[in-house]
C-alpha positions in Angstrom: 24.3 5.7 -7.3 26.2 3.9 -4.6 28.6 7.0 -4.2 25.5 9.3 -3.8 25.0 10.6 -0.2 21.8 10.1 1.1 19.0 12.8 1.6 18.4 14.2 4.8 15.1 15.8 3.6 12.2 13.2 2.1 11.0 16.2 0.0 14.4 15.7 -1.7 13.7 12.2 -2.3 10.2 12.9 -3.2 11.4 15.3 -5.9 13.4 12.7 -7.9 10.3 10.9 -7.9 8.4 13.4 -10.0 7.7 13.0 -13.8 10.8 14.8 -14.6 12.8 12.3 -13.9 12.2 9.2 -16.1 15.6 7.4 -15.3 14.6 4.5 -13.2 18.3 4.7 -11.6 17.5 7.9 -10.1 13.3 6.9 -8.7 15.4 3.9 -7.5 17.7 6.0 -5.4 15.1 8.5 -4.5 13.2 5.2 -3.3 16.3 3.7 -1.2 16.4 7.2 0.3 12.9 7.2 1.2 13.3 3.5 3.0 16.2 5.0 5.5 13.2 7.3 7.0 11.2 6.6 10.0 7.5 5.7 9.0 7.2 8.7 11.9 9.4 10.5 9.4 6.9 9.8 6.4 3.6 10.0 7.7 3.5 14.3 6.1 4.0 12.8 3.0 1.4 10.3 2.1 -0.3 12.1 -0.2 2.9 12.9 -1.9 3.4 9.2 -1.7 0.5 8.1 -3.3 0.4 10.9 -5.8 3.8 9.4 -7.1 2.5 5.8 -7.6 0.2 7.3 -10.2 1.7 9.5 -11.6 3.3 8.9 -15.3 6.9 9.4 -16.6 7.9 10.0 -20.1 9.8 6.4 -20.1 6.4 5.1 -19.3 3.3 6.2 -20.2 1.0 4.6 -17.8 1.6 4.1 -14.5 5.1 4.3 -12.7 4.8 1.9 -10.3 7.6 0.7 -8.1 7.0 -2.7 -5.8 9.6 -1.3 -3.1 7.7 1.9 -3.1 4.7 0.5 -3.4 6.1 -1.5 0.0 7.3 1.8 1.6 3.3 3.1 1.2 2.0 0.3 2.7 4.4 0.1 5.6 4.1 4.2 6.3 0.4 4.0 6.1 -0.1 0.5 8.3 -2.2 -1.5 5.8 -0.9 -5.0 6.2 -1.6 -7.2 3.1 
């Protein structure tokens, strides 16, 4: 994924996130991509944010829940732990 250019839209990135997607490869990358934007940048897409950290994937049944985007939510949305 290294040879992937990165997204110039956070919708894009938010896509690969969806449920359709079960390779963790490609949530990584959507994740990475996500990380590049400004919290300004992210603030629209909260909900869409948090809506992905519970939503489940077919190579996971319960919860799909990354710690860097976990990290990303918590840095857009100014809790500090």
């Amino acid at each position: 994924m290294e040879g992937w250019p990165r997204m110039e839209n956070p919708v894009d990135a938010l896509e690969l996130l969806d449920a359709r997607y079960a390779d963790e490869l490609v949530r990584n990358y959507a994740v990475n991509c996500l990380e590049e934007f400004s919290n300004d940048g992210l603030d629209d897409y909260l909900l869409q944010l948090v809506q992905v950290l519970f939503t489940p994937s077919p190579s996971s049944p319960l919860l799909f829940v990354s710690s860097s985007l976990i990290s990303l939510f918590l840095q857009i949305s100014g809790i500090k732990i």
